[in-house]
KEDRENFI-727609 format. One record per residue (C-alpha): chain; residue in one letter; x, y, z. Coordinates in pm, 1 decimal, always signed. Each point is the difference from the previous one (the first is absolute). Layout:
# KEDRENFI-727609
{rec "A"; "A"; {X; Y; Z}},
...
This chain:
# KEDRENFI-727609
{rec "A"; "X"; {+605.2; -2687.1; +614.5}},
{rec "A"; "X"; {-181.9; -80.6; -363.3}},
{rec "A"; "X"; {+31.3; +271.3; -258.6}},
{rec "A"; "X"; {-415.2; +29.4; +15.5}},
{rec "A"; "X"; {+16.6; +50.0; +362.7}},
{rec "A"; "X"; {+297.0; +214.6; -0.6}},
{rec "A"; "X"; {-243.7; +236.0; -273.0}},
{rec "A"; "X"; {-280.2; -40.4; +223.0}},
{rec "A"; "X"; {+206.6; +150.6; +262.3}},
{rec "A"; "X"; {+169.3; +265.6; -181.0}},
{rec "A"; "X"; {-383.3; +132.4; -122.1}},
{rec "A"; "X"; {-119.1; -5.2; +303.1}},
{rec "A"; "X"; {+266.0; +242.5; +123.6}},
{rec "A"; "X"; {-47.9; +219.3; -298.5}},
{rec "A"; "X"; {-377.0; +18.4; +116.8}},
{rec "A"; "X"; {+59.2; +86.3; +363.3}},
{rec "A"; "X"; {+221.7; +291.9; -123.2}},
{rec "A"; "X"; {-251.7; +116.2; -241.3}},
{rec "A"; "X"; {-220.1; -2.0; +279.4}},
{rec "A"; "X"; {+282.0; +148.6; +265.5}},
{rec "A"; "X"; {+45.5; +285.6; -255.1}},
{rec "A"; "X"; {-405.9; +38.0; -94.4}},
{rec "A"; "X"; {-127.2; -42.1; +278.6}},
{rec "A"; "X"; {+187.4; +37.0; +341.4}},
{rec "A"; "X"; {+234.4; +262.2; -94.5}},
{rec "A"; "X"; {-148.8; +207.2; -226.0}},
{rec "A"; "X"; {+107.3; +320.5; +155.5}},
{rec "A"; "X"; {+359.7; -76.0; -94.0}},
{rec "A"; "X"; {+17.2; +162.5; -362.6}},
{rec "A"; "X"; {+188.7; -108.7; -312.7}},
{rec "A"; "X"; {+255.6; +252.8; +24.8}},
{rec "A"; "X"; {+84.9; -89.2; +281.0}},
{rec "A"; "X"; {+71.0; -389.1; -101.0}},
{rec "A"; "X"; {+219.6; +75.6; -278.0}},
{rec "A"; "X"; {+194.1; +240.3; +173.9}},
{rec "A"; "X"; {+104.2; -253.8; +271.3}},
{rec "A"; "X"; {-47.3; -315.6; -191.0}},
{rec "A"; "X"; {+30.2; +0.0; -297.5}},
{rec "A"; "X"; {-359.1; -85.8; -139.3}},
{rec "A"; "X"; {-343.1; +48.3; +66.2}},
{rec "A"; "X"; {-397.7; -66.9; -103.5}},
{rec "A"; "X"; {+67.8; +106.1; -342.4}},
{rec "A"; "X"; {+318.0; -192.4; -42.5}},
{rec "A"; "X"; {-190.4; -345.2; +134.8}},
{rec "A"; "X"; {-309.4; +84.7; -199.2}},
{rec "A"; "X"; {+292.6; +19.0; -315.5}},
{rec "A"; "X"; {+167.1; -325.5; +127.3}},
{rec "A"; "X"; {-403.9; -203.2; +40.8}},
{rec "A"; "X"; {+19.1; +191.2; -411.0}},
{rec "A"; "X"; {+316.0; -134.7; -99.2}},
{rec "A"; "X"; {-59.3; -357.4; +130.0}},
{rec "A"; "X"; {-385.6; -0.7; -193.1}},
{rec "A"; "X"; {+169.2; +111.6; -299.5}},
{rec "A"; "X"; {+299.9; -267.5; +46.1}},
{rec "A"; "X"; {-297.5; -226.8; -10.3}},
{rec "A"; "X"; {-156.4; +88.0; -345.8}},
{rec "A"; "X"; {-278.3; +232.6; +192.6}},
{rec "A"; "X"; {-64.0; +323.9; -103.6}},
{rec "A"; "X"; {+53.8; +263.4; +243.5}},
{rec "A"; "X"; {+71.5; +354.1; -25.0}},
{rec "A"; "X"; {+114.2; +201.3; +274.6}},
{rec "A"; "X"; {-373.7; +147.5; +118.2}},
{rec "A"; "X"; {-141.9; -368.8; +24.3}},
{rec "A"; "X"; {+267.4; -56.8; +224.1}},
{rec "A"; "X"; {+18.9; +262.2; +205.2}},
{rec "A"; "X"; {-410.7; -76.5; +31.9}},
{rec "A"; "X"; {+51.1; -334.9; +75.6}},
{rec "A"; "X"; {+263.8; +65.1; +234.0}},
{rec "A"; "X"; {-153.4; +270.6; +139.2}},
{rec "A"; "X"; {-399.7; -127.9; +23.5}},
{rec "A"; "X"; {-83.4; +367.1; -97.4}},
{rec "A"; "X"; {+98.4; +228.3; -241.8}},
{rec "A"; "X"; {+280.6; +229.5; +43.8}},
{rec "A"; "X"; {-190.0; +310.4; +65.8}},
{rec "A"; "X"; {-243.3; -199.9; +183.9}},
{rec "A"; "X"; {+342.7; -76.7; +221.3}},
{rec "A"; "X"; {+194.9; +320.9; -51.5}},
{rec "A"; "X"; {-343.3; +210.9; +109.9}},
{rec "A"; "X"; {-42.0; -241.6; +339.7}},
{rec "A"; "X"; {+326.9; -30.5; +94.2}},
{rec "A"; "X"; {+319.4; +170.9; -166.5}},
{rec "A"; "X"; {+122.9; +337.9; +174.8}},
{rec "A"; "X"; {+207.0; +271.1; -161.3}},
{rec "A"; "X"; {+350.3; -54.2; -7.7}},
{rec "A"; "X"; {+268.0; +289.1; +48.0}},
{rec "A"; "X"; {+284.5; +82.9; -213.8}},
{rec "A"; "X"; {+226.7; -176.2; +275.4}},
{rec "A"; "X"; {-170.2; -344.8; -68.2}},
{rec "A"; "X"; {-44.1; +32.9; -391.9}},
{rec "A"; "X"; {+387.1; +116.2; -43.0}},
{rec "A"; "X"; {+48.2; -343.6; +230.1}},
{rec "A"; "X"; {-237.7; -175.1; -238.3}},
{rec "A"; "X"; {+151.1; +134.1; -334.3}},
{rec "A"; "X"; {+303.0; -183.5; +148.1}},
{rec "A"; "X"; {-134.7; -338.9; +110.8}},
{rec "A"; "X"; {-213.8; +3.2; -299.4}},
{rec "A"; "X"; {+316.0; -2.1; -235.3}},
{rec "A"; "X"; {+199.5; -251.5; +184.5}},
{rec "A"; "X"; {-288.3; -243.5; +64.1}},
{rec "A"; "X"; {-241.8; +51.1; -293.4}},
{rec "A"; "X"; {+99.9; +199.4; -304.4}},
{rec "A"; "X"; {+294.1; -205.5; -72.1}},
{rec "A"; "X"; {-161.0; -372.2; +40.9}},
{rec "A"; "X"; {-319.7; +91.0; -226.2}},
């Protein structure tokens, strides 16, 4: 496989979990991802930041999130995102150190 194809490919996977996670399983919250794997929306809407900045774009962490997203983050947080108990954000607190707070 060519390196343009193999890119090609690789986007088009990113896209169909963008769409998996915004679209056809929106019911499963973020909390929830982090806590069993290890990343979520926010952390891919930091990785499509990282990669614009790599490039020499500008891109803060809202624009990202936006165009990650399609909506704001109230707009997404007031349609979709439940309450989370203290069980789940002690779980979080964890994940989030081991998977995000270090690699920043």
């Amino acid at each position: 496989m060519d390196k343009q194809t193999e890119i090609e490919i690789q986007a088009a996977a990113f896209r169909r979990l963008q769409k998996h996670l915004m679209e056809d399983r929106t019911d499963v919250q973020n909390i929830d991802l982090m806590n069993m794997a290890g990343f979520c929306r926010n952390c891919l809407a930091r990785w499509y930041q990282e990669a614009a900045n790599e490039r020499g774009i500008d891109m803060d962490k809202t624009a990202a999130r936006e165009a990650y997203y399609g909506m704001t983050m109230a707009e997404w947080k007031a349609g979709y995102q439940t309450e989370a108990g203290p069980e789940k954000q002690a779980e979080f607190e964890v994940s989030f150190k081991e998977n995000v707070a270090g690699k920043q």
